[in-house]
N, C-alpha and C positions, 0 to 999 in steps of 0.2 A: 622504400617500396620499389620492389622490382619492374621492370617494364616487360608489357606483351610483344608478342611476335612484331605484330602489325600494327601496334599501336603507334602515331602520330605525333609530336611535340609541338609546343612553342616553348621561344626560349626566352626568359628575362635575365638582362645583362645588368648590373648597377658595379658600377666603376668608384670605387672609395679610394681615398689617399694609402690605404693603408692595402687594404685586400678590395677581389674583384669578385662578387656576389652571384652564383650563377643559381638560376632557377627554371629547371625543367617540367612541363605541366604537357602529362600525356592527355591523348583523348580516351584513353579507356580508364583515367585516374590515377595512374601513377604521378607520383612528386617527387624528381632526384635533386635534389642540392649539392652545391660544391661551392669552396669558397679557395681560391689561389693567388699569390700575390699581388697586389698590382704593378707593374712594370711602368714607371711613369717614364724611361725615355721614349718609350713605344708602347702607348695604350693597348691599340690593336693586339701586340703579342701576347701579352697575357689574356686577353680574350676569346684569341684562336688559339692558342694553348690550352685553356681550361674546357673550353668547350669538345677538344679533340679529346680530352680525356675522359670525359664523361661519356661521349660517343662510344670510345673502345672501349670501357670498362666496364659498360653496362651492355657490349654488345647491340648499339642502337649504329642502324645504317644512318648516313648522312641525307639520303633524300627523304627519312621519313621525318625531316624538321621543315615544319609549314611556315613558320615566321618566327621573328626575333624582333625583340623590344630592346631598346638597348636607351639607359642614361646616361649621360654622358658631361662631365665636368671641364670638356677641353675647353669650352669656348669660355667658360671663368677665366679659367687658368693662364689661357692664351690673353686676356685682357691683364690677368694682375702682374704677367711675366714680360708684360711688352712684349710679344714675340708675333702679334697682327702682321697684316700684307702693309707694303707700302702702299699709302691709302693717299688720294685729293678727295678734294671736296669743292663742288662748283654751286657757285649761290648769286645770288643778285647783287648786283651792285650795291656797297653799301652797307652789307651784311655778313663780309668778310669775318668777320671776330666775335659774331655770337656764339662760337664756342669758348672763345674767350670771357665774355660777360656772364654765362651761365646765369643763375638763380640769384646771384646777388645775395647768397645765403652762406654764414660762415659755421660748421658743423658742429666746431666748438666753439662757445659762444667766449672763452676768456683766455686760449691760446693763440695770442696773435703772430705770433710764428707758425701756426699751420700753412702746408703746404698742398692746394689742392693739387691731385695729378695733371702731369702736361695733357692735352689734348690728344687725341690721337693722329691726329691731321695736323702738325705744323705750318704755321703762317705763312710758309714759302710754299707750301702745297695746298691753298684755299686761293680759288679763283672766282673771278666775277667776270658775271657776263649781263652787259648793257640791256636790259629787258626788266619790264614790269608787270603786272598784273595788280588790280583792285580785290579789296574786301570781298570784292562782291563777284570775281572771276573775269571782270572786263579789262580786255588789253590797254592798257595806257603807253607801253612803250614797245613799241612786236620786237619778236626776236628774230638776230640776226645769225644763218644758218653758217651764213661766214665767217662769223665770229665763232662761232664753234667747231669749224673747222680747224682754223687757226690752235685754236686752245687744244686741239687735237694731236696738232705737231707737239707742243710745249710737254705734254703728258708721253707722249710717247718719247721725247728725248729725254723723259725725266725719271724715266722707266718704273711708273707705278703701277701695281697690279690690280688696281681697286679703284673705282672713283664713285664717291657719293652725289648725287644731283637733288638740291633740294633748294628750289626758287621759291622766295616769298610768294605767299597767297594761295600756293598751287592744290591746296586742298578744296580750294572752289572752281578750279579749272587745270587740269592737269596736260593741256594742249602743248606748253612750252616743254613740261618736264619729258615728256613722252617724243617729243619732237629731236630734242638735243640725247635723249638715250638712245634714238633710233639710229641718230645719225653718228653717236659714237663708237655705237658696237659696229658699225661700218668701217669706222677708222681703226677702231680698234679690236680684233676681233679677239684677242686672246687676256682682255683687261676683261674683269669683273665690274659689272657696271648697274648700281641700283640707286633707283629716284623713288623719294619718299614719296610720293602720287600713288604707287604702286605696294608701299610697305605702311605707312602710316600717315592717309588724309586727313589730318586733323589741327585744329587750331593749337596755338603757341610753338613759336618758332624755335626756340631753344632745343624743348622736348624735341620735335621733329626732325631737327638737323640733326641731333644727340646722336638719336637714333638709327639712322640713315647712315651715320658715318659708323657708328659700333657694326651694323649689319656690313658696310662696305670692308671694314677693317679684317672683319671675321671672316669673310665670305671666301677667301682663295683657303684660307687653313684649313678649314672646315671641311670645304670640297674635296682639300687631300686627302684628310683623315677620311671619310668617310668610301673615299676611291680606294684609299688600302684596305679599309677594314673589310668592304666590302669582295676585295679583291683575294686576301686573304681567306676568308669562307667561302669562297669558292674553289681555294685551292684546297680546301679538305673536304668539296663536295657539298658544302651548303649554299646554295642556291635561290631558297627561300628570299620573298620579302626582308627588308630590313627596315624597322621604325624606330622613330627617335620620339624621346620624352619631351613633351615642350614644359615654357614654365609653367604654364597655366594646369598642367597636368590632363591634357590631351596627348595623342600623338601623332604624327607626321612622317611621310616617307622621308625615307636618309636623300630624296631629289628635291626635295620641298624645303627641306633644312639646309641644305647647304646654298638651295637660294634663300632664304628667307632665317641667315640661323643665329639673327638679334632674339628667336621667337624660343629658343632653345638654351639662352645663358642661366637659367635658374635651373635649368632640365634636371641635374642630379638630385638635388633637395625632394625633389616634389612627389617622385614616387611612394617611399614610406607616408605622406601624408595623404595621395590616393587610396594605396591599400587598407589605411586606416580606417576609412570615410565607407569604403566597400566593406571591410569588415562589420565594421558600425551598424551598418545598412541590412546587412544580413543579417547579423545574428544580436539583433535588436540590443547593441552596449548601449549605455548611456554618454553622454558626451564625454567629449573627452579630448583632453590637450597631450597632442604627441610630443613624444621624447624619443632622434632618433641620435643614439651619438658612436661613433666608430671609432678608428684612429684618428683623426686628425681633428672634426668641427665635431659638435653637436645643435642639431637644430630645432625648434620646437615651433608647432604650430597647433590650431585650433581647429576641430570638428565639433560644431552643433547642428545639434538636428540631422543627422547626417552627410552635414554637408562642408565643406571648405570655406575657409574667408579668403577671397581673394583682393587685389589690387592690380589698376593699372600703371603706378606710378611709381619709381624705383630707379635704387642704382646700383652702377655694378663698378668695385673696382677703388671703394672708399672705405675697405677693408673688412672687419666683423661688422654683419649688420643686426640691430638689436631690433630694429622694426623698421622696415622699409617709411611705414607712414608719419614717422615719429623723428627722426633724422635724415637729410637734405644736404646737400652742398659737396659734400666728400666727394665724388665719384663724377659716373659718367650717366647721363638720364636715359632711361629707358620708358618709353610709354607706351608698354604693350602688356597684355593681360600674364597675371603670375601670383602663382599661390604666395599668400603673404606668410613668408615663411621668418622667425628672429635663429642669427645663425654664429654662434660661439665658438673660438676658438679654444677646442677644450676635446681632447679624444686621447685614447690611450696612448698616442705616443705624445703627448704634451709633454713641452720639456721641463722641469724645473731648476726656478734659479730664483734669484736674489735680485731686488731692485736697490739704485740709488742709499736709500734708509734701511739697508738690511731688511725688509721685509721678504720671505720666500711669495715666488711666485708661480704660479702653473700655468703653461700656454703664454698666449698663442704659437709661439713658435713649435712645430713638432717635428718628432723624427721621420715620422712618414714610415712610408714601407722600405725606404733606405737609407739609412742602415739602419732604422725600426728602432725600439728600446733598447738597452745594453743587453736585457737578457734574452733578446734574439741569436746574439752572439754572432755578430754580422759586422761589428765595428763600430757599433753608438758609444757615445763617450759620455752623455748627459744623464742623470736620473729622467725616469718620465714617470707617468701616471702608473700603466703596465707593470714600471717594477715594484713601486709599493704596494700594488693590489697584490703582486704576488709574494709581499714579504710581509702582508697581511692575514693572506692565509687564503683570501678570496678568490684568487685562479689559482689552478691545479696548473705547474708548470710542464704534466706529462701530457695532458688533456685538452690542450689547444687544439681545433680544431679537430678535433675527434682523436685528438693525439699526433695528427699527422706534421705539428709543428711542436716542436718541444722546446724549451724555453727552460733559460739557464741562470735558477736562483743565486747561487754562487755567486756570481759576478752584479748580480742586481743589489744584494748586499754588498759587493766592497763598495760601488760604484756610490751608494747611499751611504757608507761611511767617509768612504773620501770627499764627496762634496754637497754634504748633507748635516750630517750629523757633528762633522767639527765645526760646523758654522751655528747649528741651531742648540746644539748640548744637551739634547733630549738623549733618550733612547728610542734605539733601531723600532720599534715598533710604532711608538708616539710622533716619530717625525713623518713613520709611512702616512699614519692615520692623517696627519694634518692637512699634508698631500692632499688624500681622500676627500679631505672636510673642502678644502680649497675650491679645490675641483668642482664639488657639488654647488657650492655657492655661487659658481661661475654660471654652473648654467640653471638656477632658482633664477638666475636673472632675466635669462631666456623665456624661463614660462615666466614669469613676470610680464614682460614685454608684451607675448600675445593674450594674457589676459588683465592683469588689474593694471595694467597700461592702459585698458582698452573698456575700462568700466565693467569686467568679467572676475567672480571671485573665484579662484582657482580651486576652494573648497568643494563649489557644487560640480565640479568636474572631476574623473578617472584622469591618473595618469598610464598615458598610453605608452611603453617602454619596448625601444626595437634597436638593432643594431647589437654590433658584436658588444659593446660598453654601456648601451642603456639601462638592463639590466641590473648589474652589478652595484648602480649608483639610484636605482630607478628611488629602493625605498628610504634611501638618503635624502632624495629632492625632494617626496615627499612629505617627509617628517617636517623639513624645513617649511613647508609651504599650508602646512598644518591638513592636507589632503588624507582623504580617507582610504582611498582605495587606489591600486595598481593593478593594471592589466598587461603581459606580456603575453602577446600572441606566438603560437607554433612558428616554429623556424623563426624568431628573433631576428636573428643575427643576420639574416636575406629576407626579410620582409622585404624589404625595398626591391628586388627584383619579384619579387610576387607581386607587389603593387604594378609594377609593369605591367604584368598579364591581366591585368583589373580595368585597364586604361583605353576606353573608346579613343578611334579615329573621332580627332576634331580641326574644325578648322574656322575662320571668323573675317568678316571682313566689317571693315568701319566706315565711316563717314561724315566727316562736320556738317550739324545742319544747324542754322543759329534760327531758330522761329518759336511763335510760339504756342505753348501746348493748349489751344482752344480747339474750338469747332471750326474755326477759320483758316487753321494750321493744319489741319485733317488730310486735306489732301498732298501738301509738302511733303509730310510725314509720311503717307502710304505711297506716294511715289517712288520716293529713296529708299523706302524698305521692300519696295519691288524691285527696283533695282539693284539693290543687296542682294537679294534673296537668289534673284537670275543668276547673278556672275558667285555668288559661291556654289551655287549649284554647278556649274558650269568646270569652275577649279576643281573639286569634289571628286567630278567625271574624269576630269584628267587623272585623278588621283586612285581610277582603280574602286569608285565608289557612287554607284548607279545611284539618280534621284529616287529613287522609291526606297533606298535605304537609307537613306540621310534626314534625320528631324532636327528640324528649325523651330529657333528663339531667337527671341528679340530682345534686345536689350536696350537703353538709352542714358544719356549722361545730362541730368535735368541741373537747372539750378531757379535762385528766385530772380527774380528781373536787379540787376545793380549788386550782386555777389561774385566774386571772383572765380571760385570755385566749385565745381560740380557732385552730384552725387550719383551712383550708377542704379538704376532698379530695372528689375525685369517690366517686360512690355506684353501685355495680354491683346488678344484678337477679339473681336466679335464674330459670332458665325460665318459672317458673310468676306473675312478673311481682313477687314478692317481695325485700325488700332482702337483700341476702348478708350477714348480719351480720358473718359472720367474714374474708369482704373489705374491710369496712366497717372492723371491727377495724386489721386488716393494713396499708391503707391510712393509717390515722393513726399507728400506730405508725411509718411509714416515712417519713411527710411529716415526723413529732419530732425523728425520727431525722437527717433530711436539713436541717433549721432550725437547730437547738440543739444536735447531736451527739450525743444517746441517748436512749434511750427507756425508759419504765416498763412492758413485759410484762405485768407482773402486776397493773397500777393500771387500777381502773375507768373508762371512758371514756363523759363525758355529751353528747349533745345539746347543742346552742343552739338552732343555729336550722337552718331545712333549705329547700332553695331549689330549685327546678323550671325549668331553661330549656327555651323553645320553639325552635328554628332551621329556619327553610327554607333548605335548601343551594339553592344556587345553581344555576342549569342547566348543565352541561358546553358547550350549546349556546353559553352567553355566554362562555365564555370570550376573552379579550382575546390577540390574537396580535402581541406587541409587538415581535415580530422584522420585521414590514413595517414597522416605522418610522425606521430607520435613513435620515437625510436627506444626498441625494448632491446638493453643494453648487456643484459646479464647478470651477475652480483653485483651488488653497490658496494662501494670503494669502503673503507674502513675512516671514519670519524677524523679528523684532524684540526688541529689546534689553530683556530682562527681569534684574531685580534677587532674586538669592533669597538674600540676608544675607550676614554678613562673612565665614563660613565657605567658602561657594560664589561668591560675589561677582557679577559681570553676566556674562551668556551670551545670545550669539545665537541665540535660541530659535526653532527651528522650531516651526510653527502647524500643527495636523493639523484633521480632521474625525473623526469615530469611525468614519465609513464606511472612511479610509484606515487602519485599523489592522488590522495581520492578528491571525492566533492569536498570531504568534509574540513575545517579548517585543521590544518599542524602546526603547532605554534612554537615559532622560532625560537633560539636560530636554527636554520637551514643553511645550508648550499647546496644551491638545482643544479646540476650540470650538462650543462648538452653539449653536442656537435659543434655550433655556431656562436654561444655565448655562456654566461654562469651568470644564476640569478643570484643576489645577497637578499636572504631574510634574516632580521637583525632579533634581537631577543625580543623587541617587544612585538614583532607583527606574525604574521599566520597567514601560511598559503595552504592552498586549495587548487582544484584544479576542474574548472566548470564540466558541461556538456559540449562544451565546441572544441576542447582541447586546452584554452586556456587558463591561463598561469593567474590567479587572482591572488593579490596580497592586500589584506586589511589590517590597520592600525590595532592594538586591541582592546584601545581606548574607545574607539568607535564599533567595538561588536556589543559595547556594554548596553 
């Protein structure tokens, strides 16, 4: 779809291992897509690159772009690469090596050569300073400003770029933290300097220091990246806003995130599972557990009801995570809100090999976008996924990306001969498929994890299938999972920068309050959430977002009196702008009840902590009309011989477009082709293609 004279954009940027996902969403309706390499020595270039193309090519001026959304994977990356600021961390006396004692949790329970990662802050760079504070926020030992001056020389001869500040207790009194930050950015004016008081007041020391140091570690890289990227759009005249995806699947200014961008390490994942949630939402799907997979990971998550399951509790940096809630210990903790995403290493450049016992294997390791599969013809040397799909019969090797990358079968066969097939003894076709099969079972594991991990039968739910690779394998993971239905939404393969455009301004501030949830506690309660409520309004405003437009909730993290662990539920008002205590109540009792399977009625229920989000919805006006984007191709390609396992053996597979599918079902096999990705319909299923544009595939077991 062309764009108008005067028509307006925003732009959604998703950054994958492999390719960089652009999505332009006019204000008079038009939808452009582009999808260009990703550049991983230099994110940034490939993003001012693609976007400069799409400008010239479509004839669109650079001032008529209002905003830009952008996801962004560095801050993983930057954690799994060691490639952080040099980072201290300054704590109370005493409490030097709580990054060292962590969770006291070993990830795998019967490898005892597991090795958790070093800390990010080395023991020679964790300082103390003689000062205390009580449970309960009273001074027991005052702090010495002296002492922190001192400690100021030490730091600055030590030449670190980042210092974490995160004193015991300081989530009931933040006088000290605040105190020794003031006086460092004095001493130090060109050090990055963040106290957990300010990023996360909350009980448990670990979490909190975790935190505090990931945020400190990140914070000088982050800044740069976002100083070039930003500096670069403006050297091709884009000027515009620039927002960044958090984890939680909010967003924030690119000023907000480079102070605060612990709030940002999930940020890639999380947008295909917003778009999802919006789609959902709109055009009334039924639930549904996403599947988004690309080059390099795939990741899967859950919408019910319209809505996301999130978590506060997580880490980053302990490698594939299969369920944040479900594995502990590996990594580095993070205790800030994030879509609970399970994330596989498993995408079309997955490489395959051979373990130990001769068993072939697929992933985790990938080719990435350099040097990509062999049949990029770039200099990969390894089979991957990519080339069996293509010596399957399943990608058109002229038809990548609307043909604009072409892809060289020839070499994906030797490559599979020479270190494939003299090892396994099949034939070239039987060893692609096994590949295939591998693959798929890697990530059944994934929707596993976010559902019958989680007391969810994956039956009663669609699979939701996005990404250049979700497709292709969508009706594979299905079959396996014995699922009825698949939904592939318009533009697949850039959903996830659609999902950008989908994503309210958010923002949250927290609180530990330990009391308890009666009528006696009433007023604790509405105090600190007056208080919340003030100062996120107040951040909000700095952010370019007037109180009249921002809606507030409440949230809190209850438990029962003598339980370790808490559970979060929404917080209801009474008219008069007070907490409903006895919904408050009711609400935890049924979240217990829905977790663990019963509940204690009559057990008193405490406070932790209590949380305040900001949201500016969206304007109705933006809404993204992804029904003009259906692309009407011209003739359809001529039939070719596709391989779909020993079961269904080769078929001469007609080749559709999505434009040629009507309501009614056509019952496979198929190959869909488009622009951004290729759907696989296997013999036994049948696509159709709804009222909203999408892609439906049913079983056809399940039409009987």
């Amino acid at each position: 779809m062309h764009a108008s004279s005067d028509e307006t954009f925003r732009i959604g940027i998703d950054v994958g291992g492999t390719f960089t996902d652009l999505v332009f969403a006019g204000s008079a309706g038009s939808l452009l897509t582009r999808k260009v390499p990703t550049t991983p020595s230099e994110y940034g270039r490939g993003i001012v690159g693609g976007i400069a193309a799409v400008l010239t090519d479509e004839g669109i001026a650079a001032d008529r772009v209002e905003s830009v959304v952008h996801a962004t994977t560095v801050a993983t990356n930057t954690i799994l690469e060691g490639r952080g600021a040099k980072a201290a961390l300054i704590t109370t006396k005493g409490f030097r090596d709580v990054l060292e004692f962590r969770r006291l949790r070993i990830p795998q329970m019967y490898t005892l050569s597991f090795k958790r990662p070093e800390p990010l802050v080395p023991r020679n760079l964790r300082f103390e300073l003689d000062e205390r504070l009580s449970g309960a926020g009273e001074v027991v030992t005052p702090l010495s400003l002296g002492e922190v001056d001192a400690l100021a020389v030490r730091l600055a001869c030590e030449g670190v770029e980042a210092v974490a500040i995160c004193l015991i207790n300081s989530y009931a009194n933040k006088t000290h933290e605040i105190a020794v930050t003031e006086r460092l950015r004095e001493r130090l004016p060109d050090v990055f300097i963040t106290a957990s008081a300010d990023l996360l007041p909350e009980i448990r020391e670990y979490e909190r220091t975790s935190t505090t140091v990931v945020n400190a570690y990140l914070g000088p890289v982050l800044t740069r990246y976002f100083d070039s990227l930003t500096a670069s759009l403006r050297g091709i005249g884009v000027v515009s806003p620039v927002q960044v995806m958090k984890s939680d699947g909010g967003v924030m200014s690119v000023q907000a995130a480079s102070l605060k961008p612990a709030y940002i390490v999930e940020s890639g994942p999380s947008a295909g599972v917003i778009g999802a949630a919006d789609l959902a939402r709109s055009k009334n799907l039924p639930d549904l557990i996403t599947l988004d997979m690309g080059g390099t990971t795939a990741k899967a998550a859950m919408v019910e009801g319209g809505k996301v399951s999130k978590t506060s509790d997580y880490e980053v940096g302990a490698g594939i995570n299969l369920s944040s809630r479900l594995v502990m210990g590996g990594g580095h903790a993070l205790k800030l809100p994030v879509i609970d995403i399970s994330e596989i290493g498993a995408g079309g450049g997955s490489i395959v090999g051979f373990d130990r016992a001769g068993a072939m294997t697929v992933g985790p390791q990938s080719a990435g976008a350099d040097p990509g599969p062999v049949a990029y013809d770039a200099g990969g040397e390894n089979p991957t996924l990519t080339d069996a799909m293509i010596l399957l019969g399943f990608i058109n090797p002229d038809y990548l990306v609307g043909g604009a990358l072409k892809l060289n079968s020839a070499l994906a066969e030797e490559v599979m001969r020479d270190k494939v097939i003299d090892v396994v003894g099949t034939s070239l076709e039987e060893a692609a498929h096994g590949i295939f099969q591998i693959s798929a079972g890697t990530m059944v594991r994934a929707v596993k994890a976010v559902s019958t991990f989680r007391g969810r039968d994956p039956r009663d739910f669609s699979l939701f299938a996005i990404g250049g690779n979700g497709p292709v394998l969508a009706a594979e993971i299905a079959e396996a999972l014995e699922m009825k239905r698949v939904v592939i939404p318009l533009n697949p393969g850039v959903f996830s920068a659609y999902g950008l455009l989908r994503t309210p301004i958010e923002q949250e501030m927290a609180q530990s309050c330990l009391g308890a949830v009666d009528a006696e506690g009433a007023d604790m309660l509405n105090a600190v959430y007056g208080r919340l409520e003030a100062e996120l309004l107040e951040l909000m405003a700095e952010e370019g977002c007037p109180a009249e437009t921002v809606v507030l909730s409440r949230q809190a993290d209850l438990r029962y009196i003598g339980q370790a662990h808490e559970l979060s539920v929404p917080v209801t008002t009474q008219p008069d702008g007070q907490v409903d205590i006895d919904a408050m109540r009711a609400a935890f009792h049924a979240e217990h009840r829905q977790t663990y399977g019963h509940a204690i009625e009559n057990s008193q229920i405490q406070s932790v902590n209590l949380r305040v989000v900001g949201t500016v919805p969206l304007d109705q006006a933006a809404q993204i009309d992804m029904g003009g984007a259906l692309r009407h191709d011209g003739a359809l390609p001529a039939p070719r011989r596709v391989y779909f396992g020993a079961t269904h053996g080769f078929h001469e597979t007609p080749i559709l477009r999505r434009a040629s599918l009507g309501e009614a079902p056509s019952d496979g096999p198929l190959i869909i082709e488009e622009y951004d990705t290729t759907c696989v319909v296997p013999p036994n299923w049948a696509a159709a293609c709804d009222a909203g544009g999408n892609i439906v595939l049913t079983r056809k077991e399940a039409q009987q």
